[in-house]
PATORTOR-373278 format. One record per residue (C-alpha): y negated, x negated, z. Coordinates in nm, 4 decimals. Example, Ala and Ser with C-alpha at 12.3 -4.5 7.8 and 13.67 -1.06 7.14 Angstrom:
# PATORTOR-373278
> 0.4500	-1.2300	0.7800;
> 0.1060	-1.3670	0.7140;
//
This chain:
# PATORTOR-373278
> 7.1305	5.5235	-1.6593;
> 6.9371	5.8241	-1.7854;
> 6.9047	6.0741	-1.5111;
> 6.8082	5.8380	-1.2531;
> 6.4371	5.9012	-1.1086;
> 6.2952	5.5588	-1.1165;
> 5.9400	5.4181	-1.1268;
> 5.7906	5.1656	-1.3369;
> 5.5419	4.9618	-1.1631;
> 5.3711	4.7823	-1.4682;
> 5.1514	5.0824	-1.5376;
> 4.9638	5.3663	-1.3150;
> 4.8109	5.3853	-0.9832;
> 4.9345	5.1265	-0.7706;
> 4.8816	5.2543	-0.4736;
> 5.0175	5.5823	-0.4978;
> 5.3291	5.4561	-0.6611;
> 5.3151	5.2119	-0.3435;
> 5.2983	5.5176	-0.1174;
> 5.5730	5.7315	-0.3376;
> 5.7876	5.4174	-0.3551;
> 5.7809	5.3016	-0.0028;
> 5.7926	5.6721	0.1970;
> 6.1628	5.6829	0.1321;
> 6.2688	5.3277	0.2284;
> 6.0645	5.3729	0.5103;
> 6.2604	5.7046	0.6403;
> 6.5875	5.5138	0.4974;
> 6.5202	5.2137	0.7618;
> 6.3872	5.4168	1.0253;
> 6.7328	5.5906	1.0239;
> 6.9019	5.2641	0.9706;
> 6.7705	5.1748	1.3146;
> 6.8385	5.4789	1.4696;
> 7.2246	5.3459	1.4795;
> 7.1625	5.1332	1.7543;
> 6.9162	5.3575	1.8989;
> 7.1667	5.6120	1.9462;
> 7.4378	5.3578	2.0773;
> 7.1670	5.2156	2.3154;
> 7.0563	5.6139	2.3905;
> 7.4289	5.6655	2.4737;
> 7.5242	5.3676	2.6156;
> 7.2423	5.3234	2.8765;
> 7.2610	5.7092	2.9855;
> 7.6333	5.7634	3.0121;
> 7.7210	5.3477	3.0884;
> 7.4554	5.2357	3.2898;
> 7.2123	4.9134	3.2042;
> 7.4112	4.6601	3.2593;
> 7.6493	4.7820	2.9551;
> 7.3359	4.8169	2.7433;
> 7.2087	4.4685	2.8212;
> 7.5798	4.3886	2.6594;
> 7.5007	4.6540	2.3546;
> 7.1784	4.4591	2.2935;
> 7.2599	4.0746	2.3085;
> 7.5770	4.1915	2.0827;
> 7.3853	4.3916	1.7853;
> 7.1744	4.0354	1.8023;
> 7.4439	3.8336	1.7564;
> 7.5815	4.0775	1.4823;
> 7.2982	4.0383	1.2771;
> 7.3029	3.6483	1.2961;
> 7.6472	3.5924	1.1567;
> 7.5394	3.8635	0.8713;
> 7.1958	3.7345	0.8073;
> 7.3017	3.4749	0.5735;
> 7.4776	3.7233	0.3633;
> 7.2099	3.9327	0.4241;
> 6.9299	3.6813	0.2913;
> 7.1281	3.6460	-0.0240;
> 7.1528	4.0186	-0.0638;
> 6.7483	4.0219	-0.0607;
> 6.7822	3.8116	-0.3796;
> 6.9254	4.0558	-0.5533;
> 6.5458	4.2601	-0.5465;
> 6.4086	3.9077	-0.7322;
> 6.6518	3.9368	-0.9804;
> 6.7380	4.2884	-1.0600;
> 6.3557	4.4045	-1.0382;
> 6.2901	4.1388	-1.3113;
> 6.5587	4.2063	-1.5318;
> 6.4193	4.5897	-1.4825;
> 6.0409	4.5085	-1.5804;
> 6.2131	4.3173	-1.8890;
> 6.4153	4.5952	-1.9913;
> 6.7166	4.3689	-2.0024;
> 6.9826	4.5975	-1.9472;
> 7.2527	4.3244	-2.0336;
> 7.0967	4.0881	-1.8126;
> 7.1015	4.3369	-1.5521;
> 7.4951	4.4341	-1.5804;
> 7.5738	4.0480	-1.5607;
> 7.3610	4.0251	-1.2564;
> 7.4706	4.3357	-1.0711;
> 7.8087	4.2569	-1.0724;
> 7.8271	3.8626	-0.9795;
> 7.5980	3.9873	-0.7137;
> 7.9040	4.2422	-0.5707;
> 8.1707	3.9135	-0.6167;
> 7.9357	3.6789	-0.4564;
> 7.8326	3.8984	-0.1877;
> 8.1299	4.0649	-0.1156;
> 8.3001	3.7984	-0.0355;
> 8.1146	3.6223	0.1852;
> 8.0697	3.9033	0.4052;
> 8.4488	3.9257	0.4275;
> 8.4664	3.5666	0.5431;
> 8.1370	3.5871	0.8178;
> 8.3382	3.9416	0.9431;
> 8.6209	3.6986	1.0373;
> 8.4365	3.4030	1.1316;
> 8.2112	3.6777	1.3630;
> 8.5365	3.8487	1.4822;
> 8.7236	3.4617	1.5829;
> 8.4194	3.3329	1.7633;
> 8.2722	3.6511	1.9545;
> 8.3725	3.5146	2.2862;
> 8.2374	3.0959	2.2250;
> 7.9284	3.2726	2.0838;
> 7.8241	3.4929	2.3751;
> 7.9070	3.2365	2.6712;
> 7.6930	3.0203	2.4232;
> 7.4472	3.2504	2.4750;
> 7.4529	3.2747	2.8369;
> 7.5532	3.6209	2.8364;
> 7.5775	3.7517	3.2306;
> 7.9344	3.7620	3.3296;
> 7.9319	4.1088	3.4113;
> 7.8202	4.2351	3.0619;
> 8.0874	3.9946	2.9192;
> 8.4119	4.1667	2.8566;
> 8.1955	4.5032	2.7194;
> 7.9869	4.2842	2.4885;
> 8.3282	4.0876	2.3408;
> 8.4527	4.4024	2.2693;
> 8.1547	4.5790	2.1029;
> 8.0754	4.3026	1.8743;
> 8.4437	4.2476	1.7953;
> 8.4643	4.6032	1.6468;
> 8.1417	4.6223	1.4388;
> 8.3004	4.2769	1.3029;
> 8.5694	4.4641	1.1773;
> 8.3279	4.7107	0.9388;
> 8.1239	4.4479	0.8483;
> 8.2142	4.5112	0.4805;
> 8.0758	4.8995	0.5520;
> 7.7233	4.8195	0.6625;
> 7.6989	4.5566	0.4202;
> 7.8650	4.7545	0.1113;
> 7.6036	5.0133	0.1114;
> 7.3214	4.8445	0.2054;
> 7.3623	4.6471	-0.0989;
> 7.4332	4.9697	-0.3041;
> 7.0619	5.0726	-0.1933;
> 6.8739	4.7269	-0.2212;
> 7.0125	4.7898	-0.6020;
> 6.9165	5.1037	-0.6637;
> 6.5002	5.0331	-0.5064;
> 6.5308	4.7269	-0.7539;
> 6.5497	4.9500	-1.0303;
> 6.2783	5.1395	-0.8828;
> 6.4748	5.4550	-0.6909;
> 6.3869	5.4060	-0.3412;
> 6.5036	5.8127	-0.2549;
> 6.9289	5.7799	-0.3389;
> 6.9569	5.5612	-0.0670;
> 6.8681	5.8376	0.1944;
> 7.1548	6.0268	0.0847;
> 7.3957	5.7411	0.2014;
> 7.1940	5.6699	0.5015;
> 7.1349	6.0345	0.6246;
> 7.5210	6.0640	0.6332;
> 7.5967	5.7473	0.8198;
> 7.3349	5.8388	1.0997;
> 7.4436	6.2128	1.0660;
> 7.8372	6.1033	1.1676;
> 7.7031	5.8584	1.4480;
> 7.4963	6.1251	1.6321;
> 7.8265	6.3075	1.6144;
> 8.0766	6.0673	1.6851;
> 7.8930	5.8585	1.9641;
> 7.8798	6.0874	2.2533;
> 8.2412	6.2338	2.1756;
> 8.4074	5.8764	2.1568;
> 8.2293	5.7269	2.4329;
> 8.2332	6.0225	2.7002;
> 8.5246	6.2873	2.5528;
> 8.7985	6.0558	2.4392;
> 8.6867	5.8166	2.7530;
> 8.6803	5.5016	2.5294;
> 8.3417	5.3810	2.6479;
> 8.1739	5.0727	2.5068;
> 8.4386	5.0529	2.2390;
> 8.3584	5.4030	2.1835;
> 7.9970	5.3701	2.0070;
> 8.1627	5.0697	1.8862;
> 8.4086	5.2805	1.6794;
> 8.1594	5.5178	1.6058;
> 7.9384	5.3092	1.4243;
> 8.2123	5.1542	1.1886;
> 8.3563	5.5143	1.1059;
> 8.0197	5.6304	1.0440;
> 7.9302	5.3181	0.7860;
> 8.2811	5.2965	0.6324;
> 8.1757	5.6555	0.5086;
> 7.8419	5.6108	0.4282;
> 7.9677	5.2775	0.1865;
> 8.2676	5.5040	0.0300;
> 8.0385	5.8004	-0.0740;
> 7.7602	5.5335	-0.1737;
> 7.9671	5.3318	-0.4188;
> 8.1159	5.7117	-0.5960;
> 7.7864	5.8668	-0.6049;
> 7.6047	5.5585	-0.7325;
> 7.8627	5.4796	-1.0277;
> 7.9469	5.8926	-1.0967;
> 7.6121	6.0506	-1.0500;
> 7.3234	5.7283	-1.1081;
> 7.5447	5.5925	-1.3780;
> 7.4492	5.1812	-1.2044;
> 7.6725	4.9528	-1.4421;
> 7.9408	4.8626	-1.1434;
> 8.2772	4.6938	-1.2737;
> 8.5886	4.5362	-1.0465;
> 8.4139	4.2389	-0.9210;
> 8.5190	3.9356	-1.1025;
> 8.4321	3.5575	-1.1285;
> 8.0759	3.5739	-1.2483;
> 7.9693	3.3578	-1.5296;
> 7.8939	2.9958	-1.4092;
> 7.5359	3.0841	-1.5162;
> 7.4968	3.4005	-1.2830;
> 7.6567	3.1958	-0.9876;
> 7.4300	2.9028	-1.0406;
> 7.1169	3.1593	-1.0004;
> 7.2441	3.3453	-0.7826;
> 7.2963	3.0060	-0.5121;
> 6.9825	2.9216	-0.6284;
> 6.8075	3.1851	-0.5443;
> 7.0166	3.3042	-0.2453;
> 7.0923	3.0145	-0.0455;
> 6.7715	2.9565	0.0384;
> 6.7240	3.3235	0.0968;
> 7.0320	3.3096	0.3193;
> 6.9371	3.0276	0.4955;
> 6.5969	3.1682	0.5469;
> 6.7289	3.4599	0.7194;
> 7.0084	3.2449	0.9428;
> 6.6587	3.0838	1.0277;
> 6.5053	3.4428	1.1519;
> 6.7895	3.5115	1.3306;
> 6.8637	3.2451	1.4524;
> 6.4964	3.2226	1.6098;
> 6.5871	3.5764	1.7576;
> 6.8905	3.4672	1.8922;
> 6.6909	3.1409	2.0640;
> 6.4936	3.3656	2.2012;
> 6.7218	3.5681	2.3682;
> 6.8456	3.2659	2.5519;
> 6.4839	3.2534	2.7015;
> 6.5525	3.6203	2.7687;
> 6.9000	3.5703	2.9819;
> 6.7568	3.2637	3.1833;
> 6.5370	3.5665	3.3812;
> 6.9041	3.7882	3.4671;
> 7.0287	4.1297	3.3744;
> 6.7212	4.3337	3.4502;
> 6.4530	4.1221	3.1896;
> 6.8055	4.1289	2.9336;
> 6.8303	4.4947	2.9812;
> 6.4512	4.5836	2.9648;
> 6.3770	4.3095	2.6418;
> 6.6815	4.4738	2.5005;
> 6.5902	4.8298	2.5286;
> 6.1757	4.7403	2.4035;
> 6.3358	4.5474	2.0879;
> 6.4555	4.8875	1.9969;
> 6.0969	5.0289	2.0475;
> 5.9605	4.7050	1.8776;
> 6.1829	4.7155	1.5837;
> 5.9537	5.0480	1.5174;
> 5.6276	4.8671	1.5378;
> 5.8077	4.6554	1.2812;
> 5.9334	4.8795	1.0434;
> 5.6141	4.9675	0.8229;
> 5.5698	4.5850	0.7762;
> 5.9524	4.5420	0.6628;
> 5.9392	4.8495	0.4299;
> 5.6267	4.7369	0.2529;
> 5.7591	4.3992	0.2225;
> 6.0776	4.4821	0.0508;
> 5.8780	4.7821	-0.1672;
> 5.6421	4.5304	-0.2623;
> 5.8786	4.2608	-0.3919;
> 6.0253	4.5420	-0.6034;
> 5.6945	4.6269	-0.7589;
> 5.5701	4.2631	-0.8000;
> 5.9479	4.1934	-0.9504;
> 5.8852	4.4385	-1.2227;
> 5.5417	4.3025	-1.2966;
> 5.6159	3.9591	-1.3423;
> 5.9506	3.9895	-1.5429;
> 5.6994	4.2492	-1.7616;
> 5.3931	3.9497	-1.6888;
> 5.1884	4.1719	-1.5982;
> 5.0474	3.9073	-1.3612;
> 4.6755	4.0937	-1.2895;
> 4.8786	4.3750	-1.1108;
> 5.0537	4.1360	-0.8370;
> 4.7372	4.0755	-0.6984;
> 4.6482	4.4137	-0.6974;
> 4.9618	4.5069	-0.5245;
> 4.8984	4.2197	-0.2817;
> 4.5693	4.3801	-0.1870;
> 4.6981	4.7468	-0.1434;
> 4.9486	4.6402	0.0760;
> 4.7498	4.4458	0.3113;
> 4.5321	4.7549	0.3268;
> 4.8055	5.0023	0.3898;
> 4.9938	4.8046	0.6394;
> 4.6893	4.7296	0.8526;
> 4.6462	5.1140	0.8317;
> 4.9962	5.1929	0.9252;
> 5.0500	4.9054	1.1860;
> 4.7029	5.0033	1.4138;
> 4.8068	5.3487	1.4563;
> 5.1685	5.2984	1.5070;
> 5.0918	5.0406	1.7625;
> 4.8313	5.2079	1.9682;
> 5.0905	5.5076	1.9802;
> 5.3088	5.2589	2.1370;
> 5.0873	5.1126	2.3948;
> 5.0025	5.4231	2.5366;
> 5.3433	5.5804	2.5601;
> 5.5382	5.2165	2.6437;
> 5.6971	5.3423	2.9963;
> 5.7805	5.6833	2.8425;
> 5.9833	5.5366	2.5369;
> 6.1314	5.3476	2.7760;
> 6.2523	5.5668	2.9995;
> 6.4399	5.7319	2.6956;
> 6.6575	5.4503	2.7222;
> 6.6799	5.3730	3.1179;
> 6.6149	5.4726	3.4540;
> 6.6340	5.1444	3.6322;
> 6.2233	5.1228	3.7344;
> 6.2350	4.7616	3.7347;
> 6.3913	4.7184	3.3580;
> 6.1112	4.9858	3.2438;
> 5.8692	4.8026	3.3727;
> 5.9301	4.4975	3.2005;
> 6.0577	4.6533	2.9318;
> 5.6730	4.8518	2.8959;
> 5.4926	4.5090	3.0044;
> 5.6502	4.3481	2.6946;
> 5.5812	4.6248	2.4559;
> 5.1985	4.6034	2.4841;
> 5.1451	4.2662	2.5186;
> 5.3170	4.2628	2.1583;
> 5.2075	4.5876	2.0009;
> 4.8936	4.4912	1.8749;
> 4.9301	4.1256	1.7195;
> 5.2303	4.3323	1.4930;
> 4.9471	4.3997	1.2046;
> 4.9148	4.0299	1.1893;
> 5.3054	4.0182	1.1368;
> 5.2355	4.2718	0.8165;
> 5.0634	4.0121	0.6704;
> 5.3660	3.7717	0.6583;
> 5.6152	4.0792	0.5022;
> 5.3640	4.1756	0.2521;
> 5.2396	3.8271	0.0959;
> 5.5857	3.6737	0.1287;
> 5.7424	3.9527	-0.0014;
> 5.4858	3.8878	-0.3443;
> 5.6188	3.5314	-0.3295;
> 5.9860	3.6047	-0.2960;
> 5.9294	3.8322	-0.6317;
> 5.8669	3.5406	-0.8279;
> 6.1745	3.3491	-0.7270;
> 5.9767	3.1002	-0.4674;
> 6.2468	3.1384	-0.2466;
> 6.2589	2.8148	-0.0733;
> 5.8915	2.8093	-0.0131;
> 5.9235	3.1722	0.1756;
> 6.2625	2.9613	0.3774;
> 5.9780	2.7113	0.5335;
> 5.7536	2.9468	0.5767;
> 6.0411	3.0918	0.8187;
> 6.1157	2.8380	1.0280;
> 5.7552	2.7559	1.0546;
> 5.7100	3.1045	1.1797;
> 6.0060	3.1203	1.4432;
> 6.1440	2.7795	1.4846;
> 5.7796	2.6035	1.4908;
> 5.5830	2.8450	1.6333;
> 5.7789	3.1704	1.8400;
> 6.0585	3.0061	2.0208;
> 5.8522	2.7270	2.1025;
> 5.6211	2.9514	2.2211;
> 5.8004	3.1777	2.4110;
> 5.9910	2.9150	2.5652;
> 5.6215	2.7708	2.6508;
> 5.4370	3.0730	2.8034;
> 5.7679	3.1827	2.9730;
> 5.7891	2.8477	3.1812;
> 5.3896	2.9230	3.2847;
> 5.3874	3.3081	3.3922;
> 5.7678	3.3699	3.4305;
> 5.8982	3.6937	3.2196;
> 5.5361	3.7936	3.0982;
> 5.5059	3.4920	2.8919;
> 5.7765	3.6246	2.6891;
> 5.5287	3.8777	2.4838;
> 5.2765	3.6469	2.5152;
> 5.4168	3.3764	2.3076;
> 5.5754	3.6132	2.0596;
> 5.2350	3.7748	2.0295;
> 5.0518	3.4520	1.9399;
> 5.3070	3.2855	1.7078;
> 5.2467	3.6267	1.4741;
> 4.8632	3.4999	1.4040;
> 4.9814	3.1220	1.3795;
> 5.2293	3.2494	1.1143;
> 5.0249	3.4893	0.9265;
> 4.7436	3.2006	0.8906;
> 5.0480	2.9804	0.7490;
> 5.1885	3.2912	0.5037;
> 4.7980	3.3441	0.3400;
> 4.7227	2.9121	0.2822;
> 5.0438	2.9320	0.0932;
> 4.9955	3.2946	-0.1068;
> 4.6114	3.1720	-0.1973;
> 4.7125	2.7906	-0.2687;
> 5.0657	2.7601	-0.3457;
> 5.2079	2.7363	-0.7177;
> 5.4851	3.0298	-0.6577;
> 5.2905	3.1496	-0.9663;
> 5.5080	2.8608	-1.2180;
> 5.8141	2.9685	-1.1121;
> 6.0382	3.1183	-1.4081;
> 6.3571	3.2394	-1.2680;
> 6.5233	3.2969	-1.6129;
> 6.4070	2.9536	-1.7850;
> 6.7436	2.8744	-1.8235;
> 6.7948	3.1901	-2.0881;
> 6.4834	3.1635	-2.2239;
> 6.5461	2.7971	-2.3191;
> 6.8844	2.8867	-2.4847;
> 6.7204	3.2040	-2.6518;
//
């Protein structure tokens, strides 16, 4: 793969590489999110609130039925980054491409599970009647490209496991390039509304995941082959590792998607408002989510090269950069809540709420880093079940609950409240098990070793 502008994290400054490193994937997600931003921009300008309370509950739901495949995707950073810091380039062709059969798939089988049981799902949910029929449709279409936005997501988790974090903004650039586009002129010139931004999005990731899989084999020279059954080996580690990865992230989800049933119990202008600040929110977020999958990456590469004093060292440059990061990005927030949220709205009441909930959170989101960055450190060393209770403690045990708690005491405003609090509970929870734990005996590749 020579040509490819990769780091090694075993050697240098760790921090700077940390900076270098996580800059791109931080841009890259920021535009990830902007899809939904601009559908939600769109959609609650040209459709009205009502049809982006629908947008919102749907891109939850979306995420839910692809989390699992999703989790297991995020096991391909533990593997790949510590075949990379081994300099097993055999190991890492076997991996890459039982990872594509595997993974592939699956997310063909959850895009027709999603499509089949749209409708059951979202009366599940209590989804107001009136956002119904829009919100069945929306999340029927993005089933359909499901493949897309998973396809070159993957392509990129690959390529930052090998230490190129900038690629993957080519690929993403283009996808949110084509949306901007294709958004406005679907929904309001060809008249097809909801289904419009729909459409949009699945044209603009089947293109992204085409150019993404030619540039990546032509031009970075990754070791892709037609995806065949892996070796039982590869598939054994590759469950073991990613079930627990998936499940993990079924478990986040699935906490998000409890919580949005707390959300519809207070009617369409709380759904519309909590929809439109999750978009906000997700932003607060995003610093703590790109450090944690940078850092898993670097910490990958260090303990496939055992290079075991430098994982603590990364563990303490990222708890000092995201507390950086998060403060700022979160007082920003506070004091321009209403105005972000007009950008999305111009129903006063679902501002309102929408700016209420955004800073009660925005400060207890540094406490949140804490959980990306130390279980990120853990995932790297193949502790993946560990980091799966550590999730459900953290949503299932502790947000939901308390949502669902603080809600029933002071109505809608309890919503941020809980959320707020179950992000210190957790963090306490993430550092007992980074600073006790025995994630540190885990050998991912005993198996080889023992055969070797």
């Amino acid at each position: 793969m020579a040509g490819n502008r990769q780091y090694d994290f075993t050697e240098g400054s760790i921090m700077r590489k940390m900076i270098l490193f996580a800059f791109p994937i931080f841009i890259g997600n920021l535009l990830q999110s902007s899809y939904q931003i601009i559908d939600s921009l769109w959609v609650g300008n040209l459709l009205g609130s009502t049809a982006l309370g629908a947008v919102s509950i749907s891109s939850t739901v979306v995420f839910t039925i692809l989390s699992f495949v999703i989790g297991i995707n995020s096991a391909t950073l533990t593997v790949l980054s510590q075949r990379k810091g081994a300099e097993d380039e055999d190991g890492l062709k076997r991996s890459l491409n039982a990872f594509v059969f595997v993974l592939g798939t699956l997310s063909i089988l959850l895009g027709v599970i999603g499509f089949v049981m749209a409708p059951h799902i979202l009366t599940w949910m209590g989804t107001p009647e009136s956002m119904m029929t829009d919100a069945v449709n929306y999340l029927r279409i993005n089933f359909t490209g499901i493949l897309f936005l998973f396809g070159y997501n993957f392509i990129g988790t690959v390529l930052r496991a090998i230490g190129d974090s900038k690629t993957p903004l080519r690929f993403i650039t283009l996808a949110v390039l084509l949306n901007m586009i294709l958004d406005p002129l679907f929904i309001a010139g060809f008249g097809w509304g909801m289904e419009g931004a729909a459409w949009a999005t699945v044209l603009a990731q089947g293109s992204a995941f085409l150019f993404g899989i030619i540039y990546s084999i032509v031009k970075k020279g990754l070791p892709f082959t037609i995806p065949s059954l892996p070796p039982r080996a590869e598939f054994q580690r590759i469950f073991k590792l990613g079930l627990p990865s998936g499940v993990s992230m079924m478990a986040i989800s699935g906490g998000v998607l409890a919580i949005m049933t707390v959300v519809t119990s207070f009617g369409e202008t709380v759904v519309s408002g909590y929809g439109a600040a999750q978009r906000l929110d997700s932003l607060i977020m995003m610093p703590a989510t790109t450090l944690g999958s940078a850092i898993t990456s670097m910490s990958g590469q260090n303990i496939g090269a055992s290079r075991w004093d430098r994982v603590g060292d990364i563990a303490r440059s990222g708890l000092i950069l995201i507390f950086s990061v998060s403060l700022t990005i979160s007082a920003l927030v506070f004091l321009g809540a209403e105005l972000l949220m007009g950008m999305f709205v111009d129903d006063q009441a679902t501002i309102s709420f929408g700016a209420e909930y955004l800073r009660i959170v925005a400060f207890f989101y540094p406490f949140l880093g804490i959980n990306f960055v130390l279980n990120g450190i853990v995932r790297s060393s193949g502790a993946v079940m560990q980091v799966l209770v550590l999730n459900i403690i953290s949503f299932w045990a502790l947000r939901f609950p308390l949502a669902w708690l603080f809600s029933s005491i002071y109505g809608e405003t309890g919503i941020g409240i809980g959320v707020g609090c179950s992000f210190i509970l957790s963090s306490a929870a993430a550092a007992a098990y980074f600073k006790f734990g025995k994630w540190r005996d885990i050998d991912i590749f005993r198996d080889e070793k023992q055969k070797g």
